[in-house]
N, C-alpha and C positions, 0 to 999 in steps of 0.2 A: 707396600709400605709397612704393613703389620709384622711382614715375614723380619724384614730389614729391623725393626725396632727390635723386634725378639733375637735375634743374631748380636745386634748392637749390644744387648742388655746380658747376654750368653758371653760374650768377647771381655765385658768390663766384670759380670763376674770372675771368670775366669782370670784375668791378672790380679783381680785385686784378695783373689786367696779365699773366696767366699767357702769353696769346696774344699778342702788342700787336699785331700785323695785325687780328687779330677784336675787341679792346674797341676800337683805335682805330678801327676802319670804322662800330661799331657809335655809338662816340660821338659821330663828327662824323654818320651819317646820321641820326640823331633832332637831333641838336640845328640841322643845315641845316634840319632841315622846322620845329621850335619856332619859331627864327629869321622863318623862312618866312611863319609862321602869323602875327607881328609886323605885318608889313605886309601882308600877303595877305589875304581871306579864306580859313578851313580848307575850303571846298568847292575851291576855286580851285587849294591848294596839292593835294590829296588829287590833283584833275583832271591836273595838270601834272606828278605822279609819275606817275599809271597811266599817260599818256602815254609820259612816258619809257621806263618798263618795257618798254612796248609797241614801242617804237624800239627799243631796246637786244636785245628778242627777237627782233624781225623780222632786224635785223643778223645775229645768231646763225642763224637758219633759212636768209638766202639765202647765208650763209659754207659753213654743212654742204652745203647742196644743192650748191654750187660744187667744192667742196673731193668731193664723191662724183660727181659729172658727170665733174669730171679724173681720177677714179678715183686723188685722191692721199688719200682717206680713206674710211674703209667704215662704212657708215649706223650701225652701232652703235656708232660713236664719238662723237657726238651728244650734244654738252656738255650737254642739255637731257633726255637719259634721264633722270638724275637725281632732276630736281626732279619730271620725267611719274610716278614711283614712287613718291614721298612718300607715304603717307595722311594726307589731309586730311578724311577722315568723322569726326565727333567721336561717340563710343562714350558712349549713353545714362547708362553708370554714371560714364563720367566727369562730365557734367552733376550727376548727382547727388552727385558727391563733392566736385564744388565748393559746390554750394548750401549742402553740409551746414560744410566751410568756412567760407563766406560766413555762416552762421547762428551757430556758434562764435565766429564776430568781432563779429558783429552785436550779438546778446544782452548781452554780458558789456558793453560799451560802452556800451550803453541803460543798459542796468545803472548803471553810474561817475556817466556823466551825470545820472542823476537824483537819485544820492546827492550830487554833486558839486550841483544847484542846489537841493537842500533844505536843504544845508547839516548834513547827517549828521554831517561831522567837518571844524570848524573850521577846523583846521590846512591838510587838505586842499583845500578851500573857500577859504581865501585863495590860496593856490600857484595854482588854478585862476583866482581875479579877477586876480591879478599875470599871469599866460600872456593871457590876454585884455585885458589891457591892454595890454602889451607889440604883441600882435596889431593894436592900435589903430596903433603909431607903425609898426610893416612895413608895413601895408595903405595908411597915407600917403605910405612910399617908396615903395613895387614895387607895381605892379599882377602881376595873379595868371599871367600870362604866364613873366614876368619872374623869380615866384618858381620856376615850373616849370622854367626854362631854368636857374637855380640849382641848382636841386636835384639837375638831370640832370646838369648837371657834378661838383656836388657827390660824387654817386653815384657815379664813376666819381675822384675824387680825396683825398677822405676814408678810405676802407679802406684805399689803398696809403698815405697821409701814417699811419695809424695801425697798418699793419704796420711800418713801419721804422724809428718811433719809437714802440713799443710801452710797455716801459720807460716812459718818461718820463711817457705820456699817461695813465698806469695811477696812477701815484704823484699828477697833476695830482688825476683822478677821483677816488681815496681821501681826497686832503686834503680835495675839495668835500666829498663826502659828509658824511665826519666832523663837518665845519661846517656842513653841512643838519642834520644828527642834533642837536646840540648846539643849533641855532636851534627848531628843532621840539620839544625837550625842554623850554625857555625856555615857549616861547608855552605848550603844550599845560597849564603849569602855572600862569598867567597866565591864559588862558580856561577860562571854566564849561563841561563837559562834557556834554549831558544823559547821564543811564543806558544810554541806548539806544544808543547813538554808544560808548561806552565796550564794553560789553558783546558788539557786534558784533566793536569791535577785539580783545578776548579773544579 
């Protein structure tokens, strides 16, 4: 749970611009391989990173060895200690506390979805064919690349435009609601309910 908070706390730094050397290195190098991936194939581009990485370490080793030859730096200055220390063994319980995660999300989702295409509850049942239609006219703009390369900008410009117009965005959101509530109050008294759908929502 400590790991997961500190992640958590790392993620929301990270969009909200706390570092901008570290969100912005981090933005532009996912969204050059996205980019990448556009006209590349993803083996191609994967290839022509490790590549580089490879270049860019080999630089770094014959720099040190040079730099300790002239004896104008001493072996354990070694910009690459660093990363040689990491742990990268991924610890069995962690596997399993994601699964258990991943299981938590999974279920409750099954779950929606099937109450969502039996049509459980109406109301909810519409909102879902209206998302999925909506999904029809995205899916004619943007191919799913395209949406990904959005989203990652999105990711990293939406939380900051929503910290520093907080206020505003909050007051936007509460009018929606209010006027989903009052349209869902409408319909829900308009459509036959069965018992079961009802009784649930109790």
């Amino acid at each position: 749970m400590v790991d997961l908070a500190s992640a958590k706390t790392a993620v929301k730094d990270l969009v909200h611009w706390e570092n901008p050397v570290s969100s912005a290195s981090t933005l532009g190098f996912v969204l050059a391989c996205l980019v990448s991936i556009c006209y590349y194939s993803f083996i191609s581009v994967v290839a022509y990173i490790s590549l580089t990485l490879l270049v860019i370490v080999l630089g770094i080793k014959i720099y040190s060895y040079v730099m300790v030859f002239l004896k104008k730096a001493d072996p354990s200055n070694d910009p690459l200690i660093a990363i040689t220390n990491i742990e990268v063994n991924i610890p069995p319980e962690k596997v399993a506390e994601m699964t258990g995660f991943l299981v938590d999300v999974a279920n409750p989702s099954v779950m929606e979805l099937r109450r969502l295409f039996l049509l459980e509850n109406w109301f909810d049942s519409i909102k879902f064919v209206l998302c999925l239609w909506g999904f029809t006219y995205i899916g004619s703009w943007f191919n799913m690349m395209t949406l990904i390369i959005l989203s990652w900008v999105g990711l990293f410009t939406l939380p900051l435009l929503y910290k520093n117009n907080q206020t505003a965005v909050d007051e936007i959101v509460g009018s929606v609601n209010t006027q989903m509530t009052e349209i869902k109050d409408k319909v829900m008294a308009v459509i036959p309910m069965s018992k079961d759908s009802t009784k649930k929502e109790e």
